[in-house]
LUMGU-950749 format. One record per residue (C-alpha): y, x, z; residue in three letters. Coordinates in steps of 0.1 Angstrom, whole numbers, plus 2048, in hexadecimal, padded with zeros to 3 digits. Each point is the difference from the previous one (the first is absolute). Layout:
residues N
YXZALA...
This chain:
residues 517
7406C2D2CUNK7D67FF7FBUNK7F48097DBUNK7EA7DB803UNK8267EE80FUNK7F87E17E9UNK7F97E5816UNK7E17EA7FFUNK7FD7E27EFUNK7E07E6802UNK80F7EE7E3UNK7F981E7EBUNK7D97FE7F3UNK8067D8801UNK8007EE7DFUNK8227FF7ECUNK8167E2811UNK7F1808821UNK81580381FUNK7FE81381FUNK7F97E1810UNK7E87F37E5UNK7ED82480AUNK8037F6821UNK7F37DC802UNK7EF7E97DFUNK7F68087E1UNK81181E7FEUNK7EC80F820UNK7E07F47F1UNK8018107DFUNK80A821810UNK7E27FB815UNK7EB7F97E7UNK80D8227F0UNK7FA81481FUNK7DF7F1803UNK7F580A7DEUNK80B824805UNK7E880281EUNK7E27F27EAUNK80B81A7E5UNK7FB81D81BUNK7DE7F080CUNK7F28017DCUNK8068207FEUNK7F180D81CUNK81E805817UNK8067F1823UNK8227EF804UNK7FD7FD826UNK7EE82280DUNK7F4804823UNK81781D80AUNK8198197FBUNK80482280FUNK826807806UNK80B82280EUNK8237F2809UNK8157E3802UNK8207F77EFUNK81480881EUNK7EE822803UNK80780B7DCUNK8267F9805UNK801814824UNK7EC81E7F4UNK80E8057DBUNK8237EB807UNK8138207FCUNK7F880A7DFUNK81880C7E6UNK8087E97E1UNK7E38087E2UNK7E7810815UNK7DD8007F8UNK7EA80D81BUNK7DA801803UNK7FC7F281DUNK7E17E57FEUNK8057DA80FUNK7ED7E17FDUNK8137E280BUNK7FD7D87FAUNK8157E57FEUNK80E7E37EEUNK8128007E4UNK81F7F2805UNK8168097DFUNK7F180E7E0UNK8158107E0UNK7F180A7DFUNK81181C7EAUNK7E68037E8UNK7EC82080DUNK80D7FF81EUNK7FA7E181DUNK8147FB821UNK7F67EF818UNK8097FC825UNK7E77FB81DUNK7FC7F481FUNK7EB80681FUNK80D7F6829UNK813822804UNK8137F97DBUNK8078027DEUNK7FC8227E7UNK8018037DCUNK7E78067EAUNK8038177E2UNK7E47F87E5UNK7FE8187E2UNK7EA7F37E4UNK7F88267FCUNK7F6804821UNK7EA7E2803UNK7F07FD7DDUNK8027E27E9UNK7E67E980DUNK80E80482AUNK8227FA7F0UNK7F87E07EEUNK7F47F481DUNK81D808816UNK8117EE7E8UNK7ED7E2804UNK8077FF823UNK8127E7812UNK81E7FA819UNK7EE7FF823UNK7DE8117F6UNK7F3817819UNK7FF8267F5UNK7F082180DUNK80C81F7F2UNK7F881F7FEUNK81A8197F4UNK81982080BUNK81F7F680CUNK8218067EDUNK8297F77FDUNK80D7F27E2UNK8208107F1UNK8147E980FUNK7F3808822UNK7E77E1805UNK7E180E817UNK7E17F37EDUNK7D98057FAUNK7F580A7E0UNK7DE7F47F9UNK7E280E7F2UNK7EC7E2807UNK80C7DD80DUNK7E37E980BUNK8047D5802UNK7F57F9820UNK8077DA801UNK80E7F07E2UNK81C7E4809UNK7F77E17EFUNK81F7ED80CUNK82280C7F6UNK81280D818UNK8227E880DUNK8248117F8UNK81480381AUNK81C7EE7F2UNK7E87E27EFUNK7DF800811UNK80A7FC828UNK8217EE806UNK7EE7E580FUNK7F7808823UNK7E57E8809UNK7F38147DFUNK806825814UNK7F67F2820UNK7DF7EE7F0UNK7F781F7E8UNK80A81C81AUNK7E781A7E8UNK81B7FA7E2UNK81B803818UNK7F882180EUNK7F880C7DAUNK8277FC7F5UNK8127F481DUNK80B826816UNK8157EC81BUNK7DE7EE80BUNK7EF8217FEUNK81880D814UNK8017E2814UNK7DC80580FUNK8048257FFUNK81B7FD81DUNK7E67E5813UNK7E68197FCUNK813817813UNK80F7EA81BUNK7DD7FD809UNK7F58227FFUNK81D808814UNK7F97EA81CUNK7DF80D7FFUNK80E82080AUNK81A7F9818UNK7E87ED811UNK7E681E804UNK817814809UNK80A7EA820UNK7DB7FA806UNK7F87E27EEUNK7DB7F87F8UNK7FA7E87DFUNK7EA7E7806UNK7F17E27F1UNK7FF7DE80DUNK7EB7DF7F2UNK8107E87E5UNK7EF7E080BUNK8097F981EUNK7F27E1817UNK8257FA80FUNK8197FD7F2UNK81F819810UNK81781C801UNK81E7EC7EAUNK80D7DA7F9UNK7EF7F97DCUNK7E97E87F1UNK7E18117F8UNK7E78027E5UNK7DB7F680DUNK7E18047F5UNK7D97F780AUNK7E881780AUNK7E17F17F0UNK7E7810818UNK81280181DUNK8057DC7FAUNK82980680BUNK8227FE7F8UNK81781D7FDUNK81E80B7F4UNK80C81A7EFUNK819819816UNK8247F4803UNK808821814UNK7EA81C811UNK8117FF81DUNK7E67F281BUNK7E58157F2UNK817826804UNK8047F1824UNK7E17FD808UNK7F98277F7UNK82180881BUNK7EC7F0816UNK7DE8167F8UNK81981B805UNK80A8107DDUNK82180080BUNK80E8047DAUNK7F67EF7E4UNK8097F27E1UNK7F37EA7E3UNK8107FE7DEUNK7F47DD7F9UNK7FB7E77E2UNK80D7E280EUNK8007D57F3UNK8137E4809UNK7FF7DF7EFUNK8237FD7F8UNK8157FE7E2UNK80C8187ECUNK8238167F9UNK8158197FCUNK7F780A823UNK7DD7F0802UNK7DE8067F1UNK7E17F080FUNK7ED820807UNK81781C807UNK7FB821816UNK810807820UNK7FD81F814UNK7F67F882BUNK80281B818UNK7FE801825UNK80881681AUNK7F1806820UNK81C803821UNK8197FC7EBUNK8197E37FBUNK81B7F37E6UNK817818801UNK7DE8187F6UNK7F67F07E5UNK8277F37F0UNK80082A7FDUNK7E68047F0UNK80C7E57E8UNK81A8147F5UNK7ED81E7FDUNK7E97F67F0UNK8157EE7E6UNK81B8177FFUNK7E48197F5UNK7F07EE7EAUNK8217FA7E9UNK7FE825800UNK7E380D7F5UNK7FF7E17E7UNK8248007F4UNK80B82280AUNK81D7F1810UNK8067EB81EUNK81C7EB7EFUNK7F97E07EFUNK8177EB7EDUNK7FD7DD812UNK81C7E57EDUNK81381B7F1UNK806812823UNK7F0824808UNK7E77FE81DUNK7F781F812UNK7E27FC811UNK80181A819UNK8207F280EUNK7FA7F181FUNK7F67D97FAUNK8137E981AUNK7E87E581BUNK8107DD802UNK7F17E8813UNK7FC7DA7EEUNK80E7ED819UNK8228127FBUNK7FC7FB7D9UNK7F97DD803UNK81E7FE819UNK8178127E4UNK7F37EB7E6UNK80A7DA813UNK81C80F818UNK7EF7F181DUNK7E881481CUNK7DC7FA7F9UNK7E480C819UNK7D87EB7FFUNK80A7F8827UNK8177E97EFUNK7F77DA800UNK7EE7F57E0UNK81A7E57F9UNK81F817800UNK7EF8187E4UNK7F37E77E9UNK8247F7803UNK80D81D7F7UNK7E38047E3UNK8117DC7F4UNK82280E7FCUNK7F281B7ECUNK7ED7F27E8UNK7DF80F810UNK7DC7EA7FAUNK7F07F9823UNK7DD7F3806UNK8007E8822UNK7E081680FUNK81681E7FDUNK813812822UNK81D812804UNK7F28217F7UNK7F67F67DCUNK81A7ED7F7UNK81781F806UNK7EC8157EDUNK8007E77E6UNK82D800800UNK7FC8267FFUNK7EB7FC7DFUNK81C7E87F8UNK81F811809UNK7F8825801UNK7E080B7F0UNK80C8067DCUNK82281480CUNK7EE81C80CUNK7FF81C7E8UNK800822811UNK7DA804816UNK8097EE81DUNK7E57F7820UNK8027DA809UNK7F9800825UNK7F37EC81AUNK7F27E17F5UNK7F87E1815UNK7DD7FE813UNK7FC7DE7E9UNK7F88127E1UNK7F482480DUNK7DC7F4808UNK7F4825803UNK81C80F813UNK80980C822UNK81F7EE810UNK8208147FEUNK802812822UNK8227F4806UNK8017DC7EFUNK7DE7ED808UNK80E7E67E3UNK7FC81D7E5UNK7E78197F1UNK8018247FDUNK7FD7F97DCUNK80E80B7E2UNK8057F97DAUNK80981F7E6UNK81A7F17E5UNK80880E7E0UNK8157F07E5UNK7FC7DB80FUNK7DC809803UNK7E580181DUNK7EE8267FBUNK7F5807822UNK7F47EE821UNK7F580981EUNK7FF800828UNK7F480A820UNK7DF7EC805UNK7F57EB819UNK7E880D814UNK7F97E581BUNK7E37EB7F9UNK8097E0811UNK8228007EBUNK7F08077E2UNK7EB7DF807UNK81E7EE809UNK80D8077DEUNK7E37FB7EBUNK7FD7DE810UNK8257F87FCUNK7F680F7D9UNK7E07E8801UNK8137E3808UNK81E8047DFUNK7E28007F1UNK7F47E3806UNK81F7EE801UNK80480D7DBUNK80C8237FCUNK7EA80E7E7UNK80D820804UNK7F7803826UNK7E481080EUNK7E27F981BUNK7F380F81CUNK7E781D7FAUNK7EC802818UNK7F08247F8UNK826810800UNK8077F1824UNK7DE80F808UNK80B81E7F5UNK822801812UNK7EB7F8821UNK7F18267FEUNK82280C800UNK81B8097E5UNK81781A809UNK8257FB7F4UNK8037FC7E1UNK81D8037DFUNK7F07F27E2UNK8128047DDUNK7FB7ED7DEUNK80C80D7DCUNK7FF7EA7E5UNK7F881C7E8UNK8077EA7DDUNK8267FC80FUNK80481E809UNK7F780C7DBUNK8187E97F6UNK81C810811UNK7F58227F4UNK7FF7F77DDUNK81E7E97FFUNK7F17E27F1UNK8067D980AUNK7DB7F67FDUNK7E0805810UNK7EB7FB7E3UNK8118227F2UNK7EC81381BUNK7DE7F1802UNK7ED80B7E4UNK7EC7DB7FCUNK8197E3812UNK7F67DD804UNK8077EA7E2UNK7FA7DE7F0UNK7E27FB7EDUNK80A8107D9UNK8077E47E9UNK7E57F97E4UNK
């Protein structure tokens, strides 16, 4: 156990009667404020600067602990560091002051002798507060219980605290109060450090995996003029100068075309993406996907790479490529199974379902099972809409939903053997849509035909249809060479990786109601 194992409490410099929560929120907070505040005008009279400009460290946390982890119980070596952090815990035994900081790598002790320091330094590390910033310099040492520290000979405020920081088991239990205050709950909550830790590296491992197949990042524009590459309602904007409307991107997906077609051949964009749509455990109006597409290649190219490059990125994050999904152990290098939605829809009513079925006999079937139809919609979308109904949520294990109808595949080629269906596919995980992707349509007077067919939901009140760009058939006319075409949704994906129900537990900043006065 570490020499400073008392844990913090905000309550502790309050006034007598105060609470953790009183520190936390009221009169409680405001008097330890107050406090705080007249500490830093104490340092300013007297000549000191409680927020300096800079501190040179030599190592980080994480350093000291992988250079000087080994050390024997009660060694004292003379080995100079200077590190920073914040201080996190804090125990005074008279001449002697513990305290525990913290930087991004991790936590080490401090050990600081009122010998070593002088009177004066020491009465002012003893005036220091629970989340002040520290720089120290000092030799680095284990106590004799074992606990690797730094012993100081000087320790530096470099940005005094003024509000107390939240305990962990007081100050966030709320979590519209973690997801609102994210800088408090990174300070004391591990599991969301480690939550974005693992996104981090999902990320840097695509980035990777995708090099090393020949991938070239690129960036593509945020307003866009048309509205494409998805089904959403979109945010819009007005281009003052320009005297336009625009919207901001609902998918990159026409735009990474468009570069196929100026013959890049491979490229990708890990994109910041809006749609104006509510919120969930699954949904957040801005959100980041990952697009990809691959010249002469197909489906079957780019539902590989899928796993690969997911597969890999649960190891490099995790270090594993099991998950625990509903209490089950996932590999996920096994190989994931391709289902085709027609057959689940079929499974799920116990009648055949194909789109070159009359309209009337599957809204009948949609009837019988409880399924919402709207009257503009085919066959094709009502099925997908009784496999969202009957199957969707059942499938835990990574599983390819295959072959969607032409009715709600705008952007894909027909199926080579079925002109009724797509060569199309959904990645699910845990009831959950992570991955789409197809081989795209390439001929220009198809595309047109469904852009106009997309044009006309539109205006018959689908606000989540598109309309017919005019610039991405123009592009198609110069050619586009076959095509697969992948999407990530990268916040999902993180999900599964760190084994959390919510979205807002991987985006640093989600979408949330305006805070209450």
């Amino acid at each position: 156990m570490s020499d400073s194992s008392t844990p913090s409490n905000p309550a502790a410099d309050a006034a007598p009667g105060d609470t953790a929560d009183d520190v936390l929120s009221g009169s409680g907070l405001e008097a330890e404020k107050a406090r705080r505040l007249a500490l830093v005008d104490e340092m300013r009279n007297a000549g000191a600067n409680p927020y300096p400009y800079r501190f040179d460290r030599t190592h980080t946390l994480g350093e000291v602990r992988s250079s000087w982890g080994e050390l024997e119980p009660g060694v004292e070596t003379d080995d100079a560091v200077s590190v920073a952090g914040r201080i996190m815990l804090k125990r005074d035994s008279g001449k002697l002051v513990f305290a525990t900081i913290r930087d991004r790598s991790g936590d080490i002790q401090l050990f600081i002798s009122k010998a070593v320091v002088g009177d004066d330094a020491f009465a002012a590390v003893k005036a220091l507060d629970l989340g002040d910033w520290v720089g120290v310099d000092g030799t680095v040492m284990t106590t004799r219980k074992g606990e690797l520290s730094v012993k100081p000979d000087r320790v530096e405020l470099l940005s005094k605290a003024i509000r107390p920081l939240p305990d962990k088991w007081h100050g966030l239990s709320d979590v519209d109060t973690r997801f609102r205050q994210r800088y408090a709950d990174l300070i004391v909550n591990d599991a969301a450090r480690r939550n974005f830790e693992i996104r981090h590296e999902t990320v840097a491992s695509f980035r990777r995996t995708l090099a090393a197949h020949g991938f070239i990042e690129v960036e593509t524009p945020v307003l866009h003029p048309e509205v494409g590459g998805a089904h959403a309602r979109p945010f819009t904007t007005h281009h003052n100068s320009l005297d336009m409307q625009l919207y901001l991107r609902i998918a990159v997906e026409l735009y990474l075309k468009r570069l196929i077609v100026g013959g890049m051949e491979r490229v990708y964009e890990i994109a910041r993406t809006f749609r104006n749509e509510g919120t969930s455990t699954r949904h957040n109006p801005e959100f980041t996907m990952m697009e990809l597409y691959q010249a002469f290649g197909d489906w079957n190219d780019v539902m590989d790479i899928t796993e690969e490059l997911i597969t890999t990125a649960a190891r490099d994050a995790l270090g594993t490529t099991v998950v625990e999904i509903r209490g089950e152990s996932i590999d996920l290098a096994d190989p994931w199974p391709r289902k085709r939605m027609i057959d689940y829809a079929s499974e799920g009513t116990g009648v055949e379902l194909h789109p070159s079925m009359p309209v009337a006999d599957v809204r009948k079937v949609a009837a019988d099972h409880d399924v919402f139809v709207e009257e503009r919609w085919g066959s094709g979308k009502i099925i997908e809409e009784i496999f969202e109904k009957t199957s969707e949520s059942a499938i835990v294990r990574p599983t390819f939903v295959t072959g969607h109808p032409v009715e709600i595949s705008p952007l894909a080629r027909q199926d080579r053997n079925d002109p009724f269906l797509t060569e199309r596919f959904e990645l699910f995980v845990d009831g959950r849509e992570l991955a789409n992707g197809y081989s795209e349509l390439n001929d220009p007077v198809e595309q047109r035909a469904r852009f106009e067919d997309e044009q006309a939901a539109k205006e018959a009140g689908d606000a989540e249809a598109g309309t017919v760009d005019e610039d991405y058939i123009r592009a198609l006319e110069y050619g586009m060479p076959p095509t697969g075409g992948l999407g990530i949704g990268i916040d999902r994906l993180a999900m599964l990786l760190a084994g959390v129900d919510s979205i807002k537990e991987v985006i640093l900043f989600p979408t949330l109601r305006p805070e209450a006065p």
